[in-house]
C-alpha positions as CSV (number, residue, x, y, z in Angstrom):
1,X,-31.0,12.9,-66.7
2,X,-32.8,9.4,-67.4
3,X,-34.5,8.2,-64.6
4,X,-33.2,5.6,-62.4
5,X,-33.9,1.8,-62.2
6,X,-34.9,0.4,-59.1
7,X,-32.1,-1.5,-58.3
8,X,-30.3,1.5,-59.1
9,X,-31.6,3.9,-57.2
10,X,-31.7,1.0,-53.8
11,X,-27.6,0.8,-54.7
12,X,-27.5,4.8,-54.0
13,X,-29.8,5.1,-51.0
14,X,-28.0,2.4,-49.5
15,X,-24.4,4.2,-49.7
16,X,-25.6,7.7,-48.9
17,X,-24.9,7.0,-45.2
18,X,-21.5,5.9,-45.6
19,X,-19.1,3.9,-47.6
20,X,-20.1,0.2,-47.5
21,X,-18.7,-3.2,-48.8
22,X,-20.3,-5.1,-51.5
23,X,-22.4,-7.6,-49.1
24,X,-23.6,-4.7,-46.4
25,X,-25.3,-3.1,-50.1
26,X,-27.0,-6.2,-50.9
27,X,-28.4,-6.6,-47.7
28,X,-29.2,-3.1,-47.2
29,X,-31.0,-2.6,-50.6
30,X,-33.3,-6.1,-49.8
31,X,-34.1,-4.2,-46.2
32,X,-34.9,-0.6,-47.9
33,X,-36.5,-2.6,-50.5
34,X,-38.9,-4.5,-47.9
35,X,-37.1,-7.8,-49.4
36,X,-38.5,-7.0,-53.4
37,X,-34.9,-6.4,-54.4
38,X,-32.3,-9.5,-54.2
39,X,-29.0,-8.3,-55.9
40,X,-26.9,-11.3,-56.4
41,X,-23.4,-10.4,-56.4
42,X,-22.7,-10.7,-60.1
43,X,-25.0,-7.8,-60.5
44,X,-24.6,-6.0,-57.5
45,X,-20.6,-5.6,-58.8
46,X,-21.6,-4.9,-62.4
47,X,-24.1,-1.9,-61.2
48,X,-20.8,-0.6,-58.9
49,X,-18.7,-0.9,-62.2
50,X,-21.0,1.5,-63.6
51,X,-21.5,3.7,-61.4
52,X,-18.1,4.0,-60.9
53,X,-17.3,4.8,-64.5
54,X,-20.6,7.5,-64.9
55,X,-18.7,9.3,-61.6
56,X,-21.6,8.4,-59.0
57,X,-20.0,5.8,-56.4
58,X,-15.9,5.6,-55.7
59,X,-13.7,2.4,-54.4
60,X,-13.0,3.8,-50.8
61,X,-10.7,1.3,-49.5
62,X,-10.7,-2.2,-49.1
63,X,-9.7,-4.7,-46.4
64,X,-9.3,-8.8,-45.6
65,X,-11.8,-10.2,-42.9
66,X,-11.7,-13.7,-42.6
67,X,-9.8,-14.2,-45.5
68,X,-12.1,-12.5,-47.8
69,X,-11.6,-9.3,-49.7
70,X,-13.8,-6.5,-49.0
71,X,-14.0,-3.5,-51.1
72,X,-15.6,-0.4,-49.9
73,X,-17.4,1.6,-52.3
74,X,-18.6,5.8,-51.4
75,X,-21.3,8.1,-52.7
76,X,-19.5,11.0,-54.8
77,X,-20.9,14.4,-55.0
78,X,-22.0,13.5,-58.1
79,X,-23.7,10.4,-56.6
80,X,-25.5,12.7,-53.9
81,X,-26.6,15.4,-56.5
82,X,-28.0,12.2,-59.2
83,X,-29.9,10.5,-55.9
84,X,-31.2,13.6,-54.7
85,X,-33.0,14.7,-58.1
86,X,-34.0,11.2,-59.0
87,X,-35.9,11.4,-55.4
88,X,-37.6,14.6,-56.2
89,X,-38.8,13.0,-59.5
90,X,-40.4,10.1,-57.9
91,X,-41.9,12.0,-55.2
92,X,-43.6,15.1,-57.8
93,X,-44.6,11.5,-59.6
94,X,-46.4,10.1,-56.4
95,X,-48.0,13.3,-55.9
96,X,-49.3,13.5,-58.8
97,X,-50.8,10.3,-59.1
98,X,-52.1,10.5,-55.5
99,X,-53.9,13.9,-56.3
100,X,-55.6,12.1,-59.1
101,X,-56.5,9.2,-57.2
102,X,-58.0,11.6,-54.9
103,X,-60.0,13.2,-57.8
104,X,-61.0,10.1,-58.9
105,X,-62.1,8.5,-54.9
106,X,-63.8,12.2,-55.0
107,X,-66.2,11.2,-58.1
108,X,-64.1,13.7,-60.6
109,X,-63.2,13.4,-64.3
């Protein structure tokens, strides 16, 4: 599996809770992000398009709150299984390159 852009990966994280509406995701990707990541909604709904068609999020409903159309959108298995390996990547990466900036703190070469 490629690995995961950003953005991509923030989309993910944020709907492995629970199925969320387009606007929850973009503000839950710019918290879990520490603000670095601003979707604007364009993008946000071209990213769900995609993910939807490679299997990895689901439509799960929609409803009307204050005249405006929400659709919810759920993590798949699929989704959960992608997620959870692109995780393991980044973490074996950041432990790797914390091991050598260890070496290198330590006066190794």
């Amino acid at each position: 599996m490629t690995p995961m852009r950003e953005p991509t990966f923030l989309i993910l994280t944020a709907l492995a809770v629970r199925p969320m509406h387009g606007y929850a995701v973009i503000q839950e990707v710019g918290e879990l992000s520490g603000g670095r990541v601003v979707l604007p909604a364009g993008t946000l709904y071209a990213a769900l398009d995609r993910l939807t068609a490679e299997g990895l999020v689901e439509p799960e409903g929609s409803e009307v709150v204050d005249g405006r159309h929400r659709r919810y959108y759920r993590l798949t298995d699929e989704g959960v299984a992608a997620l959870a390996a692109d995780a393991d990547r980044q973490r074996r990466n950041a432990a790797a390159a914390s091991k050598r900036l260890r070496l290198r703190a330590a006066g190794a070469r």
